[in-house]
N, C-alpha and C positions, 0 to 999 in steps of 0.2 A: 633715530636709532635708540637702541635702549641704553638709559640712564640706572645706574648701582640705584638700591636704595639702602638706607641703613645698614643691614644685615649684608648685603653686596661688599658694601666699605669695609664693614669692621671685620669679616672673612680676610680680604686680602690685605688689609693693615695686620693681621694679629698672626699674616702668615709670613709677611715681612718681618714680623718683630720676631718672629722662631727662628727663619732661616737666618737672619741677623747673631742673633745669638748661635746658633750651631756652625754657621762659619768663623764665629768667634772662637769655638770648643776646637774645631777642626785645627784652624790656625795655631792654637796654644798647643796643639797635641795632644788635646783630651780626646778627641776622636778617630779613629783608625783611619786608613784612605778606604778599606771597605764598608768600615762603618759608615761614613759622610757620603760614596759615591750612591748610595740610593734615596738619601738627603737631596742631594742636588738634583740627581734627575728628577726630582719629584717635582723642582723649580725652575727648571726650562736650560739647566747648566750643564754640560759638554765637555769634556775636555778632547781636544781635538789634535791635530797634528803635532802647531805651532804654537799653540795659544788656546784658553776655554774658549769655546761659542756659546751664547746666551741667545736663546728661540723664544722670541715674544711674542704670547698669543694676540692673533687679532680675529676674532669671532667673526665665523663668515666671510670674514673679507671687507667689514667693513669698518671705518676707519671714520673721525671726526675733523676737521682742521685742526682744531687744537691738540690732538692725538696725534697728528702727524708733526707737527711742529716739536713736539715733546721729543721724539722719535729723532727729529734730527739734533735736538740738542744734546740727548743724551749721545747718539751719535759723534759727538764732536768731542765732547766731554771727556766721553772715557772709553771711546775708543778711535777707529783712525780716520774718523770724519766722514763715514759712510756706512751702511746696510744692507744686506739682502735680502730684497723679498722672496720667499721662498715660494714652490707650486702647492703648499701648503696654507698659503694665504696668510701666512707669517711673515713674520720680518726678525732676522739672521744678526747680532753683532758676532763677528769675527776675530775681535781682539780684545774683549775687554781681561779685567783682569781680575782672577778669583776676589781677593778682598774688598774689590768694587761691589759685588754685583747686589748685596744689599741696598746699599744707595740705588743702586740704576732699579731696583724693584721699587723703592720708596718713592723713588720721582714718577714712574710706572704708575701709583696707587691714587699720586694724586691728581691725573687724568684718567680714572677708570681704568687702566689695561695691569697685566699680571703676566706669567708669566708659565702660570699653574699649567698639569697636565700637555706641557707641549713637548715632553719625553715621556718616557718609561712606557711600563706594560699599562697600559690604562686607554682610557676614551682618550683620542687627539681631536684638535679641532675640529669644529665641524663647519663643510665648505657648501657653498651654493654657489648660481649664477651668477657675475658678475654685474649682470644687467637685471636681478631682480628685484621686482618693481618699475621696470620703467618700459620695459622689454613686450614691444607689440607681440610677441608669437607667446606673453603669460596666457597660462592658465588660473595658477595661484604663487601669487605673492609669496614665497617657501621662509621668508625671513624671521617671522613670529614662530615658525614650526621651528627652526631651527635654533631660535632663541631659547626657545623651550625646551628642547634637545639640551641645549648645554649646559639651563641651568639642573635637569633632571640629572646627568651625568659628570656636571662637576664636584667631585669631593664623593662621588658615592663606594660608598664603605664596599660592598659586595665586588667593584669590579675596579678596582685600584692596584691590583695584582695578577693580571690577565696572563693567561698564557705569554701573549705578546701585545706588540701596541695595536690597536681596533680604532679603523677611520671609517667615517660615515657619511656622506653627502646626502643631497637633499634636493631636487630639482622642480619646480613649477610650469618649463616649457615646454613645446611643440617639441623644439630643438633642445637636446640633452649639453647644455654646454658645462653642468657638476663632471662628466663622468662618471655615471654614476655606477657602469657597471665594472670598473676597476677599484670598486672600494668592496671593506668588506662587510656592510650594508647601504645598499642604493635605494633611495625613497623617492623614487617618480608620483608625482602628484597628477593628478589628471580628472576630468569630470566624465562620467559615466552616463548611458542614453539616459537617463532621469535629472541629470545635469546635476547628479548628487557629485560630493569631494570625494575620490578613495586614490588611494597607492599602489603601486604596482612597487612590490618588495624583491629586489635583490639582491643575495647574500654569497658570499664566497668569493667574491672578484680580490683582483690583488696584483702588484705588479712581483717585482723583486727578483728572487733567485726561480721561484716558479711563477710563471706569468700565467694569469686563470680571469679570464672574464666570470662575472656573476650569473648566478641562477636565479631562474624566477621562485620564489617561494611563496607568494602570495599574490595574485592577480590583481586583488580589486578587496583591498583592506579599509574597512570603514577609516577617517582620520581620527575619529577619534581615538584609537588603539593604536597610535602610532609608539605611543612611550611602551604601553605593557608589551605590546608585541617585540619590540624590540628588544627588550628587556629578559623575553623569555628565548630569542636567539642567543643574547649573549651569556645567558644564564645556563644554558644548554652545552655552547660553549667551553665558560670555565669549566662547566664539571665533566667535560667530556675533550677538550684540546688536548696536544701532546706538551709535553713542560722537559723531555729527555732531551728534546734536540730544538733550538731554536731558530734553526733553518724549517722546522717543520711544523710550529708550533702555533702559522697563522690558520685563521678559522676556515681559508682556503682548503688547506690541505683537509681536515678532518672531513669538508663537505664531498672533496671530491675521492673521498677514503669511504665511506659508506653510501655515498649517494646522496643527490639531493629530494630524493622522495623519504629515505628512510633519514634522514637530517629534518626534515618537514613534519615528520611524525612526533618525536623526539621533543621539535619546539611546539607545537600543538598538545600535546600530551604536559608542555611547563606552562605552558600560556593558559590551562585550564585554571592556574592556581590563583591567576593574576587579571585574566580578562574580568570587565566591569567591575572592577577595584577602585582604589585611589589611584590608580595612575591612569583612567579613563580621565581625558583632557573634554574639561566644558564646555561650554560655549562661552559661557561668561568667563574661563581662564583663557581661553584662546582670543576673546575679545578684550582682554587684558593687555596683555603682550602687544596683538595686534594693534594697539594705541600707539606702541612705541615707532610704528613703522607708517601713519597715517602718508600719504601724499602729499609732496613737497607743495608749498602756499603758489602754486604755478598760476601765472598771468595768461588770460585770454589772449591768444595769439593768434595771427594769421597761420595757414599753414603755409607760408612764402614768405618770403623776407627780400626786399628789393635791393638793399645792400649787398645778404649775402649772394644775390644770385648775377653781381655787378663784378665783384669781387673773384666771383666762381668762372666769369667768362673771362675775366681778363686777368687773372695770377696764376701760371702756370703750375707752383710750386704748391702754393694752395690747394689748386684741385686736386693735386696730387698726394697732399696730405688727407682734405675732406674723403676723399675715395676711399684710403685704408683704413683711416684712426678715427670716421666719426659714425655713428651707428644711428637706424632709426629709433624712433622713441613713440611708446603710446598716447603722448600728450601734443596735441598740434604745438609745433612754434619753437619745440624742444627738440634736444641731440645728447647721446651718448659719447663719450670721446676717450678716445682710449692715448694713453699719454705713453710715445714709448719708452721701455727701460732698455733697449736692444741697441742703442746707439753704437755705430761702427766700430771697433774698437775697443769699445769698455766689455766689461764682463755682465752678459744678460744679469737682470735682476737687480744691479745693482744701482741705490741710489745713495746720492750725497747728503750732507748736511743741508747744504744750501739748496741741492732740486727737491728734498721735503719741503722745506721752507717755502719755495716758488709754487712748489704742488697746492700746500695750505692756503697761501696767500688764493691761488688761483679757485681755489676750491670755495673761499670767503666772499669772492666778489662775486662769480660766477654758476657756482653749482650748492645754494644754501649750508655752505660747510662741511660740506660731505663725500670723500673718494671712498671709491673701494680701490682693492688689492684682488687682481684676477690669478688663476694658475697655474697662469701664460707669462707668470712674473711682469704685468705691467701693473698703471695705475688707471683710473676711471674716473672721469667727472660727469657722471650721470646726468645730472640737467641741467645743459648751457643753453642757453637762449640762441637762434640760428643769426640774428643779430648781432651776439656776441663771439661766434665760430673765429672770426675774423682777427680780433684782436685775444683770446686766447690762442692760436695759432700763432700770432707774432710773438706773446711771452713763452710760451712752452717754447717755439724755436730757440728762442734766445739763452733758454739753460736747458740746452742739449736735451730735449722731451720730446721732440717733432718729427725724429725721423718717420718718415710716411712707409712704412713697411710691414704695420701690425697682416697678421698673417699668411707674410711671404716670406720666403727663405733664409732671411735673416732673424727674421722675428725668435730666435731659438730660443725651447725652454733648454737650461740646462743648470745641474747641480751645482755646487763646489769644487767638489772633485779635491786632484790628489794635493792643488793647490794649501786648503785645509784640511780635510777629512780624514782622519786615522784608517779609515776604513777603505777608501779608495784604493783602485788598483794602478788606477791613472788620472793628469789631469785631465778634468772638462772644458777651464774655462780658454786656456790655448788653443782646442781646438776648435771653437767657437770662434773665436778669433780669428783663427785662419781660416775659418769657411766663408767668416764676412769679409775679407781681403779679398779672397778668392773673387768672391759677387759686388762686388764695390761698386757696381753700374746701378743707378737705378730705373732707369728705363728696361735694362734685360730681366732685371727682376720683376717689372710687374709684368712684361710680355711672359715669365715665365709663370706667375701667378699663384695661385696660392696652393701652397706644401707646408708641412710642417715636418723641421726638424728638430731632434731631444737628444740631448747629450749627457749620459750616467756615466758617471766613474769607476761606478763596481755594479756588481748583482744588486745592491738595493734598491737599483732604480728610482732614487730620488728624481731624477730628470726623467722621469717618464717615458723612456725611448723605448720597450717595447709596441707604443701606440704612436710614435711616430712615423710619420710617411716615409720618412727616414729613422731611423735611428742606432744611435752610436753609442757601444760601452766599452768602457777600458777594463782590460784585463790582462792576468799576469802573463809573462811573457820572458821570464828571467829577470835581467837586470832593467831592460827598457821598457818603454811602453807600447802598446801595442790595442788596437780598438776593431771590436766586431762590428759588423754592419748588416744590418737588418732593414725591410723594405716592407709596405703593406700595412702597417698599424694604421690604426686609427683611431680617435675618439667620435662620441655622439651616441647617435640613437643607433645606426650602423656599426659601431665599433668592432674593430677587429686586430688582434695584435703581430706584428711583423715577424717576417719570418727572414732568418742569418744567412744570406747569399754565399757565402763559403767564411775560406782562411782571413785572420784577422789582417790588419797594414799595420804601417809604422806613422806616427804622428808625421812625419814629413808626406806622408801619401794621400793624409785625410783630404786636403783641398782637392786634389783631381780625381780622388776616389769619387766625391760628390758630383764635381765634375760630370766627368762620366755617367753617373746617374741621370744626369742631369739630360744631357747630350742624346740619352736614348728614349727618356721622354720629350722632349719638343722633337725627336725625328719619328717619332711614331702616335704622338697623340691628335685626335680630331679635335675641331674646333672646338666644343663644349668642354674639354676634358681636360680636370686637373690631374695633378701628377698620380693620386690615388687611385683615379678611375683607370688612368692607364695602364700603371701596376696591375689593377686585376685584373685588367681586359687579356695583356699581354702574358700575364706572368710575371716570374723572377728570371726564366732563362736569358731572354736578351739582355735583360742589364746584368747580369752575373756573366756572361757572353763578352760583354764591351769593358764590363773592370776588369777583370782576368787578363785579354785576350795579350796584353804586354808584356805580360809577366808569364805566360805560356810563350810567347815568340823567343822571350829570354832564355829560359829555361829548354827549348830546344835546339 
């Protein structure tokens, strides 16, 4: 993974030692609360319901042992002994307290991570696969490209004041597992009949208050113009977004305001100023970077393992977990393993002090130091030996990491919600809660197989639930709460976003709402077909047919 160098360090120490003093000025009353509130955001601080939230960038998603280990100590330290990993590929404290958060940057600095650009109107993180690099259906390894992304876009003076915030993925697979076209530039990587590298560029996706998949704006863009190019969308952009209204102000709206042929002209016509510039990427700077990301020191291995396939016939529990949460891998001998954060009960996303700690350790002995962060809100230990499946399965069980459901029905992404969020209309993580009550079986859940559901608390759709198979937002409703429901999303190369089956329910209704969802797909789907295929085969009328139909018998 990549290592700061020099100039990397002294960046984010010298941005520590500002924000240190300006919360000092804040504190004393030298600084207004509007003068300091675009201070803070500039450093990943929030103030939130109950408490500030501090959003810690983790680039990509990926994540070192000892980065994670840091992670839960500050965790514990100074705030209530646990995390959220966000579908941001971040990680969320939810109580620390303003005149901390300088230290918790400082301790931040001296394990490489920061805190920079993970609010305001500016570039946010930038995400990829979770499996890239190790992931048999790559094409290209996206992580060096995305490295380079971040460092072309951290601290850049021109776009630090954006209409709005502007997120960007970046994809290498067959199978689109960034999303790439709900962002609002998606970089599909792919090799061309001359097995030359180019990109398939889409711009304008977005979830939120308007939900808009991407446009294709460029087909088959040489790599090397991935920075100018980009650069001349978002430069297009600022001098062309709307800044009056900031329900309107994401680059979504403006593309699907003029068009995306007359939006393609516009960045063609900036891109003249910039194409074969300094921001054309080398070969010798892209074989730079791409050092940082070489191929783990991996051991000749059988492609079988007599252990684990001893283990596999005879632990019922096991197979059950191998099935969901372990993934194939390019390299014989090797496995992907997705560690869950969905545990019955607790609130998706969230991890302890101590399951970082266990993460890290497990990541040291078993996966060369190294998880990622998916934006499915789990964790990943990319190269275990099939040898070692066995007994990583017995430690991740042991601090609650194992549930075998990555996903199926449980597996839920979902925000904060009104739990924390100012912003919220209602809570998320409740109803998460009682949807895993609800399905508490786990044999009906894997006969019912894989769906995904997303859980938002308001129109920003931080939980993604317009692209859920399901998905669920709270909205205002008077004094209580009250959540829409939506069916048909989906993520990938297919993507498509759900469409609102009617009137919204009451938190007490959500478990049988799903329920019933439920109930209309295993009575109507064929054997190949998961809940998504069913949906579209059938439509929305039967299952808006079968929620309803109670609440119309009432009512007459």
């Amino acid at each position: 993974m990549y290592k700061y160098d020099k100039i990397d360090q002294q960046l984010v120490n010298e941005r520590v030692a500002q924000y240190r003093d300006q919360t000092r000025r804040y504190l004393a009353g030298e600084l207004s609360e509007d003068e300091f509130r675009p201070i803070r955001l500039q450093n990943g601080l929030y103030i939130q319901r109950l408490a500030p939230m501090l959003r810690i960038a983790v680039p990509y998603g990926l994540l070192s042992s000892k980065q994670l280990r840091k992670l839960g100590d500050i965790a514990k330290k100074y705030d209530k002994d646990y995390g959220h990993f966000s579908t941001r590929q971040n990680l969320q404290l939810n109580w620390p307290k303003l005149e901390d958060v300088p230290d918790i940057l400082a301790e931040l600095a001296t394990v490489e991570m920061h805190a920079i650009q993970t609010s305001g109107n500016c570039i946010r993180n930038i995400t990829t696969d979770q499996f890239a690099g190790v992931a048999p259906d790559e094409l290209f390894d996206p992580r060096a490209m995305a490295e380079i992304m971040r460092q072309w876009s951290t601290f850049h003076p021109e776009f630090a004041l954006l209409p709005r915030k502007f997120k960007i993925a970046v994809s290498g697979t067959k199978e689109d597992r960034a999303v790439v076209q709900m962002h609002d530039i998606g970089m599909e990587f792919f090799k061309n009949d001359n097995d030359e590298l180019r990109i398939k560029v889409w711009v304008g996706g977005g979830l939120g208050r308007t939900p808009i998949l991407g446009s294709v704006i460029h087909e088959s863009l040489e790599w090397q113009h991935a920075l100018s190019y980009c650069e001349a969308i978002i430069r297009t952009y600022n001098m062309h977004g709307r800044r009056d209204n900031s329900y309107k102000a994401r680059i979504k709206i403006l593309v699907k305001a003029i068009g995306i042929e007359a939006f393609k002209e516009q960045v063609e016509a900036e891109w003249v100023h910039s194409k074969n510039g300094p921001l054309t990427i080398t070969q010798a700077e892209f074989d730079r970077v791409s050092a940082y990301f070489e191929p783990m020191p991996y051991e000749t291995l059988p492609a079988n393992d007599a252990s684990f396939d001893t283990q596999l016939a005879s632990n019922p529990a096991f197979t059950a977990w191998v099935k969901r949460c372990v993934h194939p891998h390019k390299t014989a001998g090797y496995r992907a393993v997705t560690l869950s954060l969905k545990k019955h009960g607790e609130a998706p996303g969230d991890a302890s002090s101590a399951q970082m700690h266990t993460v890290a350790d497990l990541a040291d002995a078993y996966s060369f130091g190294e998880l990622r962060v998916s934006h499915e809100q789990n964790l990943i230990l990319a190269d275990v030996k099939l040898s070692d499946l066995f007994t990583v399965w017995e430690k991740a069980r042991a601090a609650g990491l194992a549930t075998p459901n990555i996903g199926l029905l449980t597996d839920i992404i979902c925000c904060p919600g009104g739990d924390f969020c100012s912003l919220a209309n209602a809570k998320s993580i409740p109803i998460a809660k009682s949807i895993q009550a609800q399905f508490d079986n786990l044999d009906y859940l894997h006969d019912i197989g894989d769906i995904e559901i997303n859980i938002s608390g308001c129109m920003n759709a931080c939980g993604h639930h317009h692209v859920g198979h399901i998905g669920i937002l709270g909205v205002d409703k008077g004094d209580t709460e009250w959540y829409q429901v939506s069916i048909g999303g989906k993520q990938g190369n297919d993507a498509s976003l759900g469409s609102v089956i009617g009137p919204s329910f009451s938190a007490e209704e959500m478990p049988s709402v799903v329920q019933k969802l439920i109930d209309v797909y295993v009575q109507e789907r064929t054997p190949e077909e998961r809940f998504i295929d069913t949906a579209r085969r059938i439509g929305m009328d039967p299952f808006k047919a079968h929620v309803y139909a109670e609440s119309e018998e009432v009512t007459a």
